[in-house]
N, C-alpha and C positions, 0 to 999 in steps of 0.2 A: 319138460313142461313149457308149454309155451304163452308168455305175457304179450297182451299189448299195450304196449308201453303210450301210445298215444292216449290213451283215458287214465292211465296209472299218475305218470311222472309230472311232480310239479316243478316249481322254480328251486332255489337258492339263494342266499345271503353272500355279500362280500366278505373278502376275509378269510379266516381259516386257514386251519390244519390241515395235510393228511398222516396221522400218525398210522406205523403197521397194526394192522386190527388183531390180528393173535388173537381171533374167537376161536380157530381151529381146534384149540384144546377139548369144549364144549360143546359145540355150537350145533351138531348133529345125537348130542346127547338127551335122550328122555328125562323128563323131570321123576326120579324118581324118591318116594317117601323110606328116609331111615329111619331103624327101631329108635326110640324113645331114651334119653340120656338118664339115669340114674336121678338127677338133680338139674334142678332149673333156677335159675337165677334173674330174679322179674325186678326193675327198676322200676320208681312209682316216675320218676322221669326220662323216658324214651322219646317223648317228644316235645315240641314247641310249645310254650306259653306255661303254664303252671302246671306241677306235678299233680296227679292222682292220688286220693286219699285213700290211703287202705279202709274196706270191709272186714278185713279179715282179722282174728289176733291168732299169736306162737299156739299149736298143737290142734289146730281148727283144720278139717278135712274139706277137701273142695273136690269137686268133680267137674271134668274135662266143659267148657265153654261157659263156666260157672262167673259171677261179676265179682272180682274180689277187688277193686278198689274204684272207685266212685270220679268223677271228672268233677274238679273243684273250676267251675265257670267257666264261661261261652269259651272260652281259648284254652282246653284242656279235655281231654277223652275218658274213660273210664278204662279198666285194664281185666281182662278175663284168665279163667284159669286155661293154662295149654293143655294141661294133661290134669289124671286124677290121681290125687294124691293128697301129701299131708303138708302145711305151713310148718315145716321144723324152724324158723327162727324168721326176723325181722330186723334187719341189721346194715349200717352202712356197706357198701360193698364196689370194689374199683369200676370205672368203666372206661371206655376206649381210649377216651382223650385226657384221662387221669384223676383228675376230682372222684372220688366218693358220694354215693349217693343211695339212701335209705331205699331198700330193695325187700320182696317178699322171697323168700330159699321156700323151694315147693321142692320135697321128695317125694317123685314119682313110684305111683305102686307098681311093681313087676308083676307082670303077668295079665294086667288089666284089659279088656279088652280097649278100653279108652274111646268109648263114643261120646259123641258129641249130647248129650240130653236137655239143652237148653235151648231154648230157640221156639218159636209160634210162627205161622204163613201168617203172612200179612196182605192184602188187596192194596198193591202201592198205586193202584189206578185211584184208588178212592183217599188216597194222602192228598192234602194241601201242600203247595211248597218249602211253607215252612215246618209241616209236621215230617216230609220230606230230611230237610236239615235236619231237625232234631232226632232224627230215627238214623242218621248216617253219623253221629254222633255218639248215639249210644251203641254202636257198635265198635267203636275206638278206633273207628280208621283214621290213619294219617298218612302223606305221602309216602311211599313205600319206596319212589325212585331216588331218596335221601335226604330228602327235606327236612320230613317228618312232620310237617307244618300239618296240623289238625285240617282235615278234609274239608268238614263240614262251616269252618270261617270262610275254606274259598271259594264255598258255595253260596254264601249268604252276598248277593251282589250288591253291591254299593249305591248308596241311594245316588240319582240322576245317570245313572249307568245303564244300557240295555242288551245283554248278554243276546248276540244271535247267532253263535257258532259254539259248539262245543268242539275243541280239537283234542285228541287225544297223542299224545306224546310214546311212540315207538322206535325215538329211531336207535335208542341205547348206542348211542356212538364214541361210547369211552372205550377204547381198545380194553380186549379179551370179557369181555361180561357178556352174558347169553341169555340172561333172566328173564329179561322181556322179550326175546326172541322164540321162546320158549311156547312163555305165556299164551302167545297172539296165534303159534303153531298148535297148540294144544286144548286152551280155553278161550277157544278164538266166543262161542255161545255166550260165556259169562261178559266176556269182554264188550258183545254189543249188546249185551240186557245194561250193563253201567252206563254205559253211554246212552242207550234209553232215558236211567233214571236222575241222570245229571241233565240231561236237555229238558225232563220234565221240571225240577228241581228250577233252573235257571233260565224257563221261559226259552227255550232257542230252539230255532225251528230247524238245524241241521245240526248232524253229526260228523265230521272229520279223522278218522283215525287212521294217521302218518307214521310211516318207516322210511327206513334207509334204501335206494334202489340194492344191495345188498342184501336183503331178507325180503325177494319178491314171493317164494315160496308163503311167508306170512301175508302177505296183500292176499293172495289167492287163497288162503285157509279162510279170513275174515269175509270173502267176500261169496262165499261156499252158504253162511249164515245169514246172510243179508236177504231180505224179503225184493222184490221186484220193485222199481221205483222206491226203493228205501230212503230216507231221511238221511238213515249211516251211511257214510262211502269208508274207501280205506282207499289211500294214494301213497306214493313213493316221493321220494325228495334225494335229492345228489345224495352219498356219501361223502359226508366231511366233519371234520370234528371243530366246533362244537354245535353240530345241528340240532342236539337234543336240549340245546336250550331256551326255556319258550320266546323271548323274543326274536332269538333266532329263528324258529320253527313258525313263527308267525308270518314273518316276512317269505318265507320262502313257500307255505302254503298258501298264504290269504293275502302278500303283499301289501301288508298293514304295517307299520312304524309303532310299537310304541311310543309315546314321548318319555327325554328321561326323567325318572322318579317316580313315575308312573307305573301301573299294574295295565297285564293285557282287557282286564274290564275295560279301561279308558276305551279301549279301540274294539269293544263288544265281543269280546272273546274270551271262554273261557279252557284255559290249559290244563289236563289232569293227566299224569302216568298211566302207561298200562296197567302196570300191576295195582295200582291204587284202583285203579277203574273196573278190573280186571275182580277183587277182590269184593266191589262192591255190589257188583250183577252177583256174586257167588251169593252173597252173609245175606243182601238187603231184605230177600221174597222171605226168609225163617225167621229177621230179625237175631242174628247170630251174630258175636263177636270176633274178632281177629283173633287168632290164638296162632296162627304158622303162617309162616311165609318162604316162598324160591329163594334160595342163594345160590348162587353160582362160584362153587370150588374152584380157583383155575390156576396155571403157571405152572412152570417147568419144574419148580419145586415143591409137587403134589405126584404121587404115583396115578390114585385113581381120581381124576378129575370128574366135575361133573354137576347138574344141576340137579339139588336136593330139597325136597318139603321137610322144613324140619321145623319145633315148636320156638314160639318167639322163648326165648331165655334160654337158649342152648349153648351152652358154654362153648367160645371159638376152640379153645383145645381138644375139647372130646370131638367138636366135629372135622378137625384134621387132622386127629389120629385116624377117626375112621378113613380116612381119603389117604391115608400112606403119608402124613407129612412128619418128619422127626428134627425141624429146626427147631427152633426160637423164634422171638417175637420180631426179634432185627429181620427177619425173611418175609414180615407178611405186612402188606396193606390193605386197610380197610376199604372196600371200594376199588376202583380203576386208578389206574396209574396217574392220569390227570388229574384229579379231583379227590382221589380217594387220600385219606392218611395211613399213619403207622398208629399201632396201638400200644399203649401203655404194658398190654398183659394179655398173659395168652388163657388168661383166667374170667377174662368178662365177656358177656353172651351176647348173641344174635339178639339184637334191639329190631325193630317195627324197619326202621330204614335202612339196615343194613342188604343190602341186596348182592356182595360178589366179595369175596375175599381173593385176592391175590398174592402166590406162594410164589417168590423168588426163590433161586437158587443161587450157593455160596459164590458164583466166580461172576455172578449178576450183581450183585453191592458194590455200590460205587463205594471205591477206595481215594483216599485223602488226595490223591494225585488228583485223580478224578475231579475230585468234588473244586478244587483250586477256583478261584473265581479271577478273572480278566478286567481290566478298564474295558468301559464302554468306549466302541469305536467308532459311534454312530450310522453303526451301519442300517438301520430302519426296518432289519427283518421283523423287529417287536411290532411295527408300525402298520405292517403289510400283512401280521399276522391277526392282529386285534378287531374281533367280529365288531367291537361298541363303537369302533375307531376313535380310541383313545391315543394317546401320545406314551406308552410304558416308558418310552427312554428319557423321557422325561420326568415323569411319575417316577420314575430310578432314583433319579439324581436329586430330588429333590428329598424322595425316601431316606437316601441315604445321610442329608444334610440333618433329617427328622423336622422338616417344614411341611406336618404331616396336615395342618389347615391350610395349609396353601394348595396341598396337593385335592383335598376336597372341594375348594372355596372356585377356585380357577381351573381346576384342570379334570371335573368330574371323577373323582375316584370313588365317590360310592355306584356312578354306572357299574363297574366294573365286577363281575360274579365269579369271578376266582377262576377260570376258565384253566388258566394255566397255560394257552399259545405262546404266549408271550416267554417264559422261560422255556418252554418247549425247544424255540426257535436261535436264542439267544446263543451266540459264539462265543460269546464270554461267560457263557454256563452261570452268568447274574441269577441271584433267585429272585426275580423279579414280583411272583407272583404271592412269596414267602412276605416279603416287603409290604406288597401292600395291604396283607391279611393283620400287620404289624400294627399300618395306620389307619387304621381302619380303626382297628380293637381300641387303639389311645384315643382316639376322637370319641369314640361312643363314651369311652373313660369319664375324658371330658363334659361331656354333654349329659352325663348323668352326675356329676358331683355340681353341677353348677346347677341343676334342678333340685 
């Protein structure tokens, strides 16, 4: 197949990775839907700002796209049923990163055919902006590419702001994740009806939706849908990690700056995931809720890799027994190796934003030798790595001394989004990016006991 890369390829950002991409695993894999898990395990908190209130009580039957717990104000979603079945209980229950948290247990009925029966067409030509918002709201979307930040706040634009680009975020350039490669390959139709109804949403008179020159196959899917003189385009951007993140992906599409502290509104741009975007060209036309999402299986330590539709609350264990995996919890990361965590248990489910699990293998854990941590010798690879162009080797040292206002006050450390280049790079295997997730957390500490 042949591109031309003269109308495709944009700019890039200074800085950066290139870590090995290890999509291979995935990456020419169909998104295919697996049978339905016995049990489902639905947290009334999956995403940002205040939990969901349950609709439902213990031994109450719901069926498949059903609304069983309600969004408690503007910074909160509501939560649908995935499957049909029954609420056998209500009960605190572990989740990724440890904490407990009050969750609905839905036993699925075997043998159901499990359609979707909820949902009405709706004329979103004839929605106002903000019935717009509130209509992308009650269908409980939130970012999907890990945020989880409820959709429909970062659609509501900030008064004296004026959104004239919507850019859509494809370039998933966390090494081995294929989700949104997937997506743009397959629901390339859903993906520019989203982008439609987010530029109608936010007043913008064009549509942008960016990947990696590495997924030009996806440019050419998206652009298969695309009307003549279209609004929507789809463009490529270098291959480097961290391009998928939006200030990065700003400058290097739109050669815009955010300022820091600032959101890309300030610079009239509005950022949304594929699959978030992707999701809401599917639900928006029936009014339908979230109930399943792509995950992408992947790593040396899974037999059958691969990109799966499975319902939001599927327990990570049942979904890598089916994919051949027979570790433990110490093998698997939440997410991409840069960004993503380890989980608590291999007992708590696919949440709204989990989007790729990744399954190491035993002689891949780093061992004590390994993990050894070196004096910093200032050699500035952190420096040279750092998209915000921050000072990490410094932010180290002072991390380390826990002059953790200082490292805010003078040296920008809430710029900083966890990127991870910086320990990436580091020869002294410093976890530098460990550190400043550290001060981070004490500062906010602060700042809320002193409120």
């Amino acid at each position: 197949m042949t591109f031309n890369l003269t109308h495709l390829f944009r700019g890039s950002f200074s800085h950066g990775i290139h870590p090995a991409e290890n999509k291979h695993f995935t990456a020419d894999k169909p998104i295919r839907r697996l049978p339905f898990p016995e049990r489902l395990v639905l947290p009334l908190s999956m995403h940002a700002g205040k939990p969901s209130v349950t609709l439902v009580r213990k031994g109450q039957e719901v069926v498949r796209g059903e609304p069983i717990a309600r969004a408690d104000g503007f910074v909160s979603v509501p939560l649908h049923a995935p499957a049909s079945g029954v609420i056998s209980d209500i009960r605190l229950m572990p989740t990724a990163r440890g904490p407990r948290t009050l969750s609905l247990i839905l036993d699925v009925y075997a043998g159901d055919p499990q359609e979707v029966l909820y949902g009405a067409p709706v004329d979103l030509g004839e929605l106002s902006p903000d019935e717009i918002v509130t209509a992308v709201q009650n269908t409980g979307l939130v970012g999907l590419g890990g945020a989880a930040f409820p959709t429909h706040v970062k659609m509501k634009v900030p008064e004296g702001c004026q959104i004239d680009t919507i850019l859509i975020n494809g370039c998933e350039c966390e090494p081995f994740l294929t989700t949104d490669h997937r997506l743009m390959l397959e629901q390339a139709a859903d993906l520019v009806e989203g982008t439609r109804i987010l530029m109608r949403a936010m007043g913008a008179k064009r549509g942008i939706i960016a990947t990696e020159d590495n997924k030009l196959d996806a440019v050419e899917a998206i652009r298969k849908v695309l009307k003549p003189n279209d609004d929507v385009s789809a463009v490529a951007v270098e291959t480097k990690y961290p391009q998928g993140a939006e200030k990065m992906l700003i400058k290097s599409v739109l050669n815009r700056e955010v300022p820091g502290g600032q959101f890309p509104s300030a610079v009239g741009v509005g950022v949304f995931n594929v699959a978030t975007t992707a999701q809401m060209g599917q639900l928006m036309p029936m009014q339908r809720g979230v109930i399943e999402r792509v995950v992408t299986v992947t790593g040396p330590g899974v037999q059958r890799p691969g990109n799966f539709m499975v319902p939001i609350g599927t327990p990570i264990r049942w979904l890598l027994e089916t994919c051949g995996f027979t570790g433990g919890a110490r093998h698997l990361i939440m997410g991409g190796p840069m960004m993503g965590g380890t989980v608590s248990s291999l007992d708590v489910p696919i949440t709204k934003g989990c989007g790729g699990l990744l399954v190491l293998s035993e002689h891949q854990l780093t061992s004590e030798e390994q993990m050894r941590r070196y004096p910093c010798i200032s050699c500035a690879a952190c420096v040279e790595a750092c998209p915000m162009h921050l000072n990490p080797c410094e932010l180290g040292r002072l991390a380390y001394k826990g002059q953790y206002e200082t490292m805010a006050e003078s040296y920008h450390l809430n710029d900083c989004f966890e990127c991870g280049s910086c320990s990436y790079v580091c020869p002294a295997a410093i976890p530098l990016v460990q550190y400043f997730r550290i001060a981070k957390s004490s500062n906010r500490e602060k700042v809320a006991k002193a409120s």
